[in-house]
N, C-alpha and C positions, 0 to 999 in steps of 0.2 A: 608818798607812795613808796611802798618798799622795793629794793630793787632784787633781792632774794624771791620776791610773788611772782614775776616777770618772767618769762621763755621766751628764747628769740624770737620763736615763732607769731609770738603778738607783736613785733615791734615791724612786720613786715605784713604786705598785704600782697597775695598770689593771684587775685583777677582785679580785672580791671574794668569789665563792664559788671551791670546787676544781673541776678537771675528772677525768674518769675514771670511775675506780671508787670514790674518795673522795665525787664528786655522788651516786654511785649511794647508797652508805650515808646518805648525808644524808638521804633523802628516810624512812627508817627512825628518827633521830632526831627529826626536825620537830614532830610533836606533842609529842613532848616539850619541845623549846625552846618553841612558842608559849602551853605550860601554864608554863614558868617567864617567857615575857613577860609574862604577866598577872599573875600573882603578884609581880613585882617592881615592876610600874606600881603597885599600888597601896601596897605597900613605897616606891616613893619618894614618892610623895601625903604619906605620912604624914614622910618624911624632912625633906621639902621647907615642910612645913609648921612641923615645927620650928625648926628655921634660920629660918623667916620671925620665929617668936616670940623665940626665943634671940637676945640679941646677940651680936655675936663674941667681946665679953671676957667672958662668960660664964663661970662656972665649970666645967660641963661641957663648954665647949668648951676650956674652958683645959687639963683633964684631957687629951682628943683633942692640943694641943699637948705638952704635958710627955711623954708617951706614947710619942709619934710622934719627937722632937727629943728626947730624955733630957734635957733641961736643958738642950739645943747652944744658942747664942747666933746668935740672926738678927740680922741687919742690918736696917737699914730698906729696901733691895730687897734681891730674892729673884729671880736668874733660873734660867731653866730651859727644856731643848728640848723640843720639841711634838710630838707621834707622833699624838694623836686631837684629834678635838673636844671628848673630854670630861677634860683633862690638867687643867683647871682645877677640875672638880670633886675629882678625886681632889687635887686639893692643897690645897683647901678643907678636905675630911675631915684632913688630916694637920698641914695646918698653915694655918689660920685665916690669911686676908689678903682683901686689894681688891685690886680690878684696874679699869684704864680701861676704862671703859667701851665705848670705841669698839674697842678693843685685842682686846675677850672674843668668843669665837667665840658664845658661848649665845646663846638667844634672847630679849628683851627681859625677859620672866617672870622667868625664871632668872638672871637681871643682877639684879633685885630682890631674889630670895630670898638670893641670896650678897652683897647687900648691894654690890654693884660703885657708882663715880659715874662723874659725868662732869665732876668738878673744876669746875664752878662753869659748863659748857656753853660754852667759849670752846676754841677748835682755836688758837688762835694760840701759837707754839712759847713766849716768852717767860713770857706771865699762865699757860700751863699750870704750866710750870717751877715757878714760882714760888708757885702753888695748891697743887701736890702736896706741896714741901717744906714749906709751913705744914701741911697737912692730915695729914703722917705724923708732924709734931712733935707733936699734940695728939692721936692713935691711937695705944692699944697694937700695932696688927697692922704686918706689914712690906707693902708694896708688889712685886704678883709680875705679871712680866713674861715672856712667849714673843717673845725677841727674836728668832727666825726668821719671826714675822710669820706662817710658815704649816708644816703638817703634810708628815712626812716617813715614813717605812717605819720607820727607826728601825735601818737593816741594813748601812748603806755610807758614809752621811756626814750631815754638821750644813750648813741653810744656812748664809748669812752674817749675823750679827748686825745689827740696825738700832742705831744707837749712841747712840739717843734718852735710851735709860733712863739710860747711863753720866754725862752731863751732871748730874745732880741730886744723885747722892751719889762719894763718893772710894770709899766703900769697900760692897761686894756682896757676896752670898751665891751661889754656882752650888750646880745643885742638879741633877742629872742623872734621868733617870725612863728605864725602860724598862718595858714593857710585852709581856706573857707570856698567851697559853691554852694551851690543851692542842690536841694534834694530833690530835684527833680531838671534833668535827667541826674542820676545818682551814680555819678563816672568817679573812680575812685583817683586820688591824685594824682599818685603815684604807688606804682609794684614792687614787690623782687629783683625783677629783671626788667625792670625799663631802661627805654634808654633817651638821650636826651630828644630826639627825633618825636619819639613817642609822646610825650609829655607834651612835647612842641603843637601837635597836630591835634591833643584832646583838650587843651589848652585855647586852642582859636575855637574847638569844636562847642565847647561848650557853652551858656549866653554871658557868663562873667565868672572870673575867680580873682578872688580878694586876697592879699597877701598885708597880714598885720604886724607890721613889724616896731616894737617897742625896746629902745635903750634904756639899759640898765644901770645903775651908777657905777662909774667906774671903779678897777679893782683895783688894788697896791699889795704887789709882790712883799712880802717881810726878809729883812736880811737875811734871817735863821731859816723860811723857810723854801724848800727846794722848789724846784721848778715841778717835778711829777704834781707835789703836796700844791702848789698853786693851781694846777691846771685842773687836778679834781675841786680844788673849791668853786674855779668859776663852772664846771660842768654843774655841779650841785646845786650851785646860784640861778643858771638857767633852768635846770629841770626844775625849781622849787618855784620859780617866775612862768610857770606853762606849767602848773600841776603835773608833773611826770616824775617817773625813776630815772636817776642816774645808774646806768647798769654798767657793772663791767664787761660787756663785751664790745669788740670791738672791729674794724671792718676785716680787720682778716676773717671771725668771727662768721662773719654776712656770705663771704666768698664760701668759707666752708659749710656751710648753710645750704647756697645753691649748688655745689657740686653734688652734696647728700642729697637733695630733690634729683639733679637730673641721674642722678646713680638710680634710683628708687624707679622714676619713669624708665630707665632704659632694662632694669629688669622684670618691669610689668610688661615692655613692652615684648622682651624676648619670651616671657612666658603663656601671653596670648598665640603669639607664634607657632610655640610649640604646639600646644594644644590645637592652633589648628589646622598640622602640617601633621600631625599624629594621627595612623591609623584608627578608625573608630574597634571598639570595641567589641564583644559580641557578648551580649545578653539572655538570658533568655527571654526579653519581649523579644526579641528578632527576627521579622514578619518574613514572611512564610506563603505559597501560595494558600494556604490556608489559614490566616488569619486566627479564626475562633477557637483551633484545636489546639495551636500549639502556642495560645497567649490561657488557657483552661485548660487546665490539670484532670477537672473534673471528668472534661470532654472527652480527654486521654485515656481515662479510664471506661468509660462507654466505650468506645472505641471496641479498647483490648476483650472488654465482652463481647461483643457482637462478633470480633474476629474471632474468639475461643469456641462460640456458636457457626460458625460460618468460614471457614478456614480458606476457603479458595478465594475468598472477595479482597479486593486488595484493598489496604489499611486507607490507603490517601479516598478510596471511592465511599468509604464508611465514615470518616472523617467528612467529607464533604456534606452527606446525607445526616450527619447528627448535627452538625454545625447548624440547619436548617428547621430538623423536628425535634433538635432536642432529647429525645426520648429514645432508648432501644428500642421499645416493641415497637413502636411506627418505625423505625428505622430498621429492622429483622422483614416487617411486611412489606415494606417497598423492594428490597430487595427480592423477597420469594415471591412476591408476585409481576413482578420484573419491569416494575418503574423506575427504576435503579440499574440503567443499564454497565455493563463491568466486562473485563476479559478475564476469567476464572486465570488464578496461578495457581500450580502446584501445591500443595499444601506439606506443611514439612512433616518429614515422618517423627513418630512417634519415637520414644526412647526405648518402648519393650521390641521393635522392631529389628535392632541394632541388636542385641542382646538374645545369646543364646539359651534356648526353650530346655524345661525339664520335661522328661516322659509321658509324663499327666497332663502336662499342657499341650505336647505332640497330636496326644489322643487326641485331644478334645478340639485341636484347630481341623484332623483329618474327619472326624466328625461331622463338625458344621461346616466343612467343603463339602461331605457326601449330602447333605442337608441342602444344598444352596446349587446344587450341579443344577437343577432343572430350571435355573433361576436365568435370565436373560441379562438382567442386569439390578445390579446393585450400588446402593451409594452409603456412605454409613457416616455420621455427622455426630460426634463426638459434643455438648453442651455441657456446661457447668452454670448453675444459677437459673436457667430458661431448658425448659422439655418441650419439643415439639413435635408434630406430626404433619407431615406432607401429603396431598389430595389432591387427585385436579379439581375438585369441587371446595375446598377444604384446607382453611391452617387454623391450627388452636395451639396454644401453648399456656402454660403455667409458671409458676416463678417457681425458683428453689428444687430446683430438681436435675435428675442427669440421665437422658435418656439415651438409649442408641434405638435407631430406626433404620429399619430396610425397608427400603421400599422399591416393589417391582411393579410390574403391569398385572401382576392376578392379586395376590396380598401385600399385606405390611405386617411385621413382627414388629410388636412394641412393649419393649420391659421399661420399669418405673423400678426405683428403687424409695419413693413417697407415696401414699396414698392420697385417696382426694383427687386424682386425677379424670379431666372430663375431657370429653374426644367428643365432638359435632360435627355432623359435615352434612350433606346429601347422601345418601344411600350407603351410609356408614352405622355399624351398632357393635356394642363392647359385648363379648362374650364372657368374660368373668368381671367379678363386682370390687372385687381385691384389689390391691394396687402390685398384685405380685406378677403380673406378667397377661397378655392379653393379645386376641390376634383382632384386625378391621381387614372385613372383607371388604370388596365392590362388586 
């Protein structure tokens, strides 16, 4: 497999339980698994305690190696690729070794009981060097090293070696591990960010995991070539023995990996935030005690009619009444026949009101006062689009048309500027036939 195909992103796995219908059945195993947690904690208590008493050249532990290795010949290191946190125990069980201390993912306890050092407590590359090779000359066990530095899926490819361990001996053992459950429950090995706790607990939780681990023939460093140039060949040699890519990245790699996730989560999270710590908006869906009028445009426009016809009815009570019939004219008759009860408002003056009158129109306003003096009261109702006529007996109107009406307690005056107009009522009759003007008595 090429290692150019690969993104780090496949060489890691981000959840750790399934989704679906495989969560769903989990939740039916559960008690089952946290009866085999318990039973194996205290299964390892007693493991754990052995190994504390047993030395590693033990006899029965030497049994566990002869077992495990038929009689194979270990070198004095021993590498091998990393999948969990717990790779080191299983190779502990198989095959008895130390490990640096700083190197071991376990946690300080468990560094003791498997007998791990820390070379005499000096970091510094040369006195380590130099510690470890005295310290494996006078030890039966070999020296076992995860030179990926850090855990992978185990499904796409191998980091990059660090080439620290190659420096100390010519010649190494590669040892390849893969690691196997069963697919149901389907609990992934190991994540991104597990840690060794983690692994620990889905590890007893689960009913068995198989750890395969297969030695490789050992390698021999060449005179001429380097230590980097050796340590890619055995990476090459393991990923090509596990069908995988040797890739060049590496756990620094991983680290910056996971920063960039939790960078990524912590600006999704501040941006949910925002948005829901932010004002909302204002729309024009945004409801209204009247719903219908002001989510319909249409309605709005009805509306503005019936008010052009009817100027005292205040808009929200005409709105109300259209929301309901839908329609002007039942909405114009409820109101004049005073099912649509309202408190009249002022109506606003007109713009020729404002606006001062030429001679001719003087006349003609002192005119239709001398005209209207005997007149008790009047009301005059300005339409555009709808002509109507008022009766106590009696409403009729027509479309398309613009009337003005007076009307008092003895007559009505009623001009048309359309023909075609019909007037009904009770004890009402049109005296001319024209559409040019016309009086309704009672």
């Amino acid at each position: 497999m090429s290692s150019e195909n690969v993104e780090i992103s496949e060489l890691f796995n981000l959840h750790r339980l399934p989704d679906g219908f495989s969560l769903f059945f989990l939740l039916f195993y559960a008690p089952i698994g946290l009866l085999l947690v318990v039973v194996r904690v205290f299964f390892s208590l007693q493991l754990m305690l052995m190994s504390f008493i047993l030395p590693k050249d033990s006899f029965v532990r030497s049994l566990d190696k002869m077992c495990a290795c038929n009689d194979f010949f270990l070198d004095q290191i021993v590498v091998c690729n990393n999948i969990t946190h717990l790779d080191n125990v299983a190779m502990e069980i198989a095959v008895p070794s130390i490990m640096y201390e700083y190197m071991s993912p376990s946690p300080w306890l468990i560094n003791k009981v498997l007998g791990y050092t820390t070379f005499g407590g000096t970091k510094e590359k040369e006195n380590l060097n130099s510690r470890v090779t005295q310290l494996l000359t006078e030890i039966d066990v070999p020296l076992l090293v995860f030179p990926e530095e850090s855990t992978t899926n185990g499904q796409k490819g191998v980091l990059k070696f660090n080439p620290w361990c190659f420096e100390l001996y010519r010649t190494i053992t590669p040892v390849t591990l893969e690691v196997k459950r069963p697919s149901f429950p389907d609990i992934t090995k190991s994540t991104l960010s597990s840690s060794w706790c983690s692994d620990l607990f889905w590890f007893f939780f689960v009913p068995y995991t198989q750890f395969h681990i297969r030695f490789l023939p050992r390698m021999d460093r060449n005179h001429d070539q380097s230590v980097e140039e050796f340590s890619q060949e055995v990476q090459k040699a393991i990923a090509t023995s596990l069908h995988l890519s040797a890739t060049e990245f590496t756990a620094q790699d991983k680290n910056a990996y996971i920063k960039h996730l939790q960078q990524q989560q912590e600006e999704e999270a501040a941006r949910q935030a925002r948005q829901a710590t932010a004002p909302p908006t204002l729309s024009r869906h945004t409801s209204s005690p009247y719903p219908a009028p002001s989510r319909d445009t249409r309605l709005l426009r009805m509306a503005q009619q019936v008010r052009e016809v009817l100027p005292q009815v205040p808009i929200d009570v005409i709105q109300r009444d259209l929301s309901k019939s839908r329609c002007v004219d039942t909405t114009i008759s409820n109101i004049l026949e005073g099912r649509v009860p309202y408190t009249p408002e002022k109506p606003p003056q007109s713009a020729t009101s404002s606006t001062s009158a030429t001679p001719e129109e003087s006349d003609d306003r002192r005119s239709q006062k001398e005209e209207s003096d005997d007149r008790r009261s009047q009301k005059e109702v300005h339409g555009e689009a709808w002509s109507l006529m008022y009766h106590p007996h009696t409403i009729t109107y027509t479309c398309n048309m613009t009337l003005v009406i007076f009307i008092s307690e003895r007559k009505s005056m009623i001009s048309s500027e359309t023909q075609g107009v019909e007037f009904t009522g009770a004890r009402t009759r049109r005296d001319k036939a024209d559409g040019g003007g016309g009086y309704i008595h009672t």
